[in-house]
Every structure is written in structure tokens, then in C-alpha cells.
C-alpha angles and dihedrals in degrees: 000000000000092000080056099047089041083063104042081045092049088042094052095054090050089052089051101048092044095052091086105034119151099013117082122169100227091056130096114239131182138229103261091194131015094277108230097225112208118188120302093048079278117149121221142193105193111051091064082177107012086065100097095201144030146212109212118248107254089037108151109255136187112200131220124195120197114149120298093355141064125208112215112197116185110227102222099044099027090223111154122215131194121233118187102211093163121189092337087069099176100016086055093042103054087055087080108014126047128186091235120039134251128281088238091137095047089067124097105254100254086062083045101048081048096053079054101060085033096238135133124234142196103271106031125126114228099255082060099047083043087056098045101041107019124231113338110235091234140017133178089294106052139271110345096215087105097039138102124235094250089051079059095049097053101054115084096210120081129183129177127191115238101193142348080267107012132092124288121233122228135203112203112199126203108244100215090052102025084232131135105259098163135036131193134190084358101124122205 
């Protein structure tokens, strides 16, 4: 009985050290994706357009846990964002921040001059369309609320939502490249 209490126990500690893994507070993160910003300094997933303002993507992040939000405050300006990562915590989390930033610079101009605008584009892998428009809302599989960024990035159909009633806007991806081969609801 005491053998069996000594693990729980045991158990118990480790749970509790690997909840946060990854993310320390003292540590200086980066915007995995260009972060749609709604009123009340609050970034969403969901609203791709109806989102008035950004964060770049590689902008230089603390991050700072406390229950079901994370507050995202940009080094150079100390503006602090709020994040809702509900109950999956770090899953939810490295969808939109990543410990090494992001090749950005590494990307022809005219990728770059898209992630900009935060637009995809024929042609575009899906780290750059990532990069440019954030996580879709929903792939092949279903909502991505509950996925990883790697269960994303395997899927080849995108779709964004444009606004609470409008239309929503997809990125098809050839399965053989990985590249966009097929936009809907983009404009020009």
C-alpha cells in the first residue's frame, strides 16, 4: 500500500513539472504565424478578416501561463495579449508561439510580400501559408481547436473563417508538393 501511494505520489510530481513544459515565463518565445488581434488586445483564431489588426509573425514574445489563458507580451513594445488556450494548455499554445523563429527571411520576396499581407497564394507551402494566415478553423478532419500543429499540417484542406456570416475562405494543397494549388474566397 505504501509502494502504491510512493508512485501516485511520484506520478503526481512528474504531472505537475511537465504541465508546463516548454513554456517558461522568463524565456523569450516567437510568433509562429502573423496573430489576427480583435478588440481588447485579444488574439483569435477564428475571424481570419474580420481581425482589424496583427502581431508579425517572429515578433519576440514572453509568455505568461495562468489557467485557461496566456498572456503574450511583445518584448519591444510590452504590450500584453491575451490568448485563450483553454484545457489543451501547450498543444493549444505552439500553434501560435515557437522557441526559434521563423525562416521568414529565408522565403523569395514575393512569399514574403504575401505573409505580409497575410494572404496565401498559389504556390505556397503550408508553413508559408501558416506563417502568413495563422491556423485554419477547420481541415479535412474537423475543427482544429483540439489539434496539434503537426495534425494541421498534415491535412491539405484549409478553411478560414472571414467573418462570424461571411464566407469562409479555403486553401487546397496539392498532396504530392505540399503547395497551394487552389484558392477560394481569397480576392485578388
Amino acid at each position: 500500500m505504501r509502494k502504491a501511494v510512493l508512485i501516485l505520489n511520484m506520478i503526481f510530481a512528474l504531472s505537475l513539472l511537465t504541465t508546463n513544459i516548454g513554456y517558461c515565463e522568463g524565456d523569450i518565445y516567437y510568433a509562429r504565424c502573423n496573430l489576427k488581434v480583435i478588440k481588447g488586445l485579444k488574439i483569435t483564431w477564428v475571424n481570419w478578416q474580420g481581425a482589424p489588426t496583427f502581431m508579425p509573425a517572429n515578433a519576440k514574445l514572453r509568455v505568461i501561463k495562468a489557467g485557461d489563458n496566456a498572456s503574450l507580451v511583445d518584448v519591444n513594445t510590452e504590450s500584453v495579449y491575451l490568448l485563450d488556450i483553454g484545457a489543451q494548455g501547450d498543444i493549444f499554445l505552439e500553434k501560435f508561439v515557437t522557441k526559434n523563429p521563423v525562416p521568414i527571411n529565408m522565403f523569395t520576396p514575393e512569399v514574403q510580400s504575401n505573409i505580409q499581407k497575410t494572404v496565401a497564394r498559389i504556390g505556397m507551402t503550408k508553413e508559408q501559408v501558416y506563417i502568413a494566415m495563422g491556423p485554419p478553423a477547420v481541415v479535412i478532419a474537423g475543427k482544429t481547436y483540439n489539434m496539434t500543429y503537426e495534425q494541421i499540417m498534415s491535412s491539405d484542406l484549409w478553411v478560414y473563417k472571414r467573418r462570424r456570416f461571411g464566407k469562409n475562405i479555403g486553401v487546397a494543397f496539392d498532396p504530392g508538393s505540399g503547395r497551394v494549388n487552389h484558392t477560394e474566397g481569397m480576392g485578388r
